[in-house]
C-alpha positions, 0 to 999 in steps of 0.5 A: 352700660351700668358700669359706665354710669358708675365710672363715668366723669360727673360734670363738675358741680362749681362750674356755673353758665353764670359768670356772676349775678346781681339780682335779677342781672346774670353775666353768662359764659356764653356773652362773655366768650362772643365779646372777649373772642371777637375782641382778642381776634381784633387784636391778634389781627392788628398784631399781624399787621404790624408785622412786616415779613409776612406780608412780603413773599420774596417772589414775583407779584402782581398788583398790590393789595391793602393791608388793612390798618387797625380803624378798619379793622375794627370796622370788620369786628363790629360789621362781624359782631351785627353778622355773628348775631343776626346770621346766628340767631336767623341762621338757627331759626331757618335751618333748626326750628323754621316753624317758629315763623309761625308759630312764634314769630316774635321768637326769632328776636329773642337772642338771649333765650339762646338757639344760635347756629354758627353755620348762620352766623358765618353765613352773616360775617360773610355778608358783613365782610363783603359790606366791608369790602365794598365800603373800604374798597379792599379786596373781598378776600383779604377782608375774609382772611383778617377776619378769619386769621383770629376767628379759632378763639372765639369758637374755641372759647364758645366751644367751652361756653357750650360745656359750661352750659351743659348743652349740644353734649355727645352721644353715648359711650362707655369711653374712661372720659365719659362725662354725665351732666346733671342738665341731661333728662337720661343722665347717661355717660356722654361724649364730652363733644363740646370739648372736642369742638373747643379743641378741634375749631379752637386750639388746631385750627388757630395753629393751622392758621397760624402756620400757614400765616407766619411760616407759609406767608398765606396773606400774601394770596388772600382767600387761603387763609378763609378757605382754610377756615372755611375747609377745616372748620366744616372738616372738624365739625363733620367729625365730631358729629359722629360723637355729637348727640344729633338734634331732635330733629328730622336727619338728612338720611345717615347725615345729622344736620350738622354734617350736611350743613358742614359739608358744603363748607368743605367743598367751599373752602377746598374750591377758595383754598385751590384757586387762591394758592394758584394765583400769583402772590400780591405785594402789601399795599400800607395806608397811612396810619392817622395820628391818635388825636387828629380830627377826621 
C-alpha cells in the first residue's frame, strides 16, 4: 500500500470544478455538462430525423408512427430538462438521504448544494416522455427512443464533471493508474471510477446506440433504442460499482445501492429490448415541418 501511495497518479492540480468565476458568480463543470449534454442530444436527434433510410426497414410493416419534427423535439428536451432535475435531486433525496425529510425538509429544493441521482432523474425523464407522448399523441416508446438515442453525451460528459469534481471516486487499489484526490480525507490510491462511467455510459453506450440506430435500423421498432439504454446503462453501472467507492450508507447485503438499484434496469431494458425486437417493424409517418417565420 505504501509503494502505491508513491506511485500513484496525483489528480491534476489546474483542473478546477469551476469553469470561471466573477465575484461571487461560479459557472461549474458539473451546470455546463446538463446544459451542453441535453442541447447536443437535441441536436444529434434532430440530425437523425432528417435522415431518411433509417426510418425505413425495407420489409413488411404495420401502422405508421410519427417521427417526430425538431419543435417537438424540443418539447421532449425542455419536459427532460424539468425531469432530469426534479427526478434527480428527488431521486437522490428518497433512495440516498430520505432522512432530510425531517430533519431538513427545505433541503430537498437546494440543487445547487449538489446530491442528484441519475436512477431519479431517468425515473423523471421517463414521466417527462410519457407527458410528452400524451401531449404529442405519438407513441410512448418512440418518444422514449429520441430521447435516449442522444443521451450517452450527457452522461459521458457528467461523468467527467464528477472527476473534475473530485467526487464518487473509487475504492482502493495498487492499479499503475491509480489516482489520489486532494478532496479525499485518506488521501489514498483510488480507482479513477468517474472515468470508467464517462467511458462506459458515455463513449460505448453512444457507439452501441448508434450501431444499432444507423446499421441495424433500430427506430423502425421503437422501444429498442430505450430498452438498450435502459439495459446496458444499469449493465455498465453494475460493473463499475465493483471499483466504485460505495455510499456511506447502509448496503443491500453484498449489493451497494447502486447495484441494487441498477439491476432492476437490466431486467427492464432486457424485458423492452425482447418485446420490441418481436414486433413487426412501422413504416416513418413525416409531419409537416412549419416554416420558419410563420405565426402559430
Amino acid at each position: 500500500m505504501i509503494l502505491s501511495i508513491i506511485t500513484a497518479i496525483d489528480f491534476p492540480s489546474w483542473l478546477s470544478e469551476d469553469v470561471f468565476s466573477i465575484g461571487s458568480f461560479s459557472l461549474k463543470w458539473y451546470g455546463l455538462a446538463y446544459v451542453v449534454g441535453l442541447f447536443s442530444a437535441y441536436l444529434y436527434a434532430v440530425r437523425l430525423t432528417k435522415r431518411r433510410d433509417i426510418w425505413i426497414s425495407g420489409t413488411a410493416t404495420r401502422t405508421p408512427e410519427i417521427v417526430p419534427t425538431e419543435p417537438i423535439l424540443s418539447d421532449i428536451m425542455f419536459y427532460a430538462l424539468i425531469g432530469i432535475i426534479a427526478g434527480g435531486r428527488l431521486g437522490y433525496i428518497i433512495l440516498y438521504s430520505p432522512e432530510t425529510f425531517i430533519s431538513a425538509p427545505l433541503d430537498v429544493f437546494k440543487v445547487w448544494q449538489g446530491g442528484m441521482s441519475f436512477h431519479g432523474g431517468f425515473t423523471g425523464v421517463v414521466l417527462a416522455g410519457l407527458y410528452a407522448s400524451w401531449r404529442h399523441k405519438i407513441d410512448k416508446f418512440r418518444i422514449g427512443d429520441m430521447a435516449a438515442v442522444g443521451a450517452p453525451i450527457g452522461l459521458g460528459l457528467g461523468r467527467l464533471a464528477n472527476f473534475v469534481n473530485q467526487e464518487l471516486w473509487g475504492r482502493y487499489t495498487d492499479l499503475p493508474w491509480a489516482m489520489r484526490f486532494p478532496k479525499d480525507p485518506d488521501f489514498i490510491a483510488r480507482h479513477p471510477s468517474q472515468l470508467y462511467e464517462a467511458f462506459l455510459e458515455g463513449l460505448v453506450l453512444f457507439l452501441i446506440l448508434r450501431l444499432l440506430t444507423v446499421k441495424y435500423k433500430a427506430l423502425t421498432k421503437p422501444g429498442v433504442i430505450f430498452g438498450s439504454l435502459t439495459f446496458f446503462y444499469g449493465l455498465f453501472r453494475f460493473c463499475v460499482e465493483f471499483a466504485r467507492e460505495p455510499d456511506n450508507i447502509a448496503q443491500f447485503g453484498p449489493l451497494t445501492r447502486g447495484m441494487a438499484y441498477s439491476l432492476p434496469m437490466v431486467f427492464i431494458g432486457a424485458v423492452i429490448i425482447i418485446w420490441a425486437i418481436r414486433r413487426a417493424p412501422v413504416s416513418p409517418k413525416r409531419l409537416p415541418e412549419p416554416v420558419k417565420g410563420q405565426k402559430k
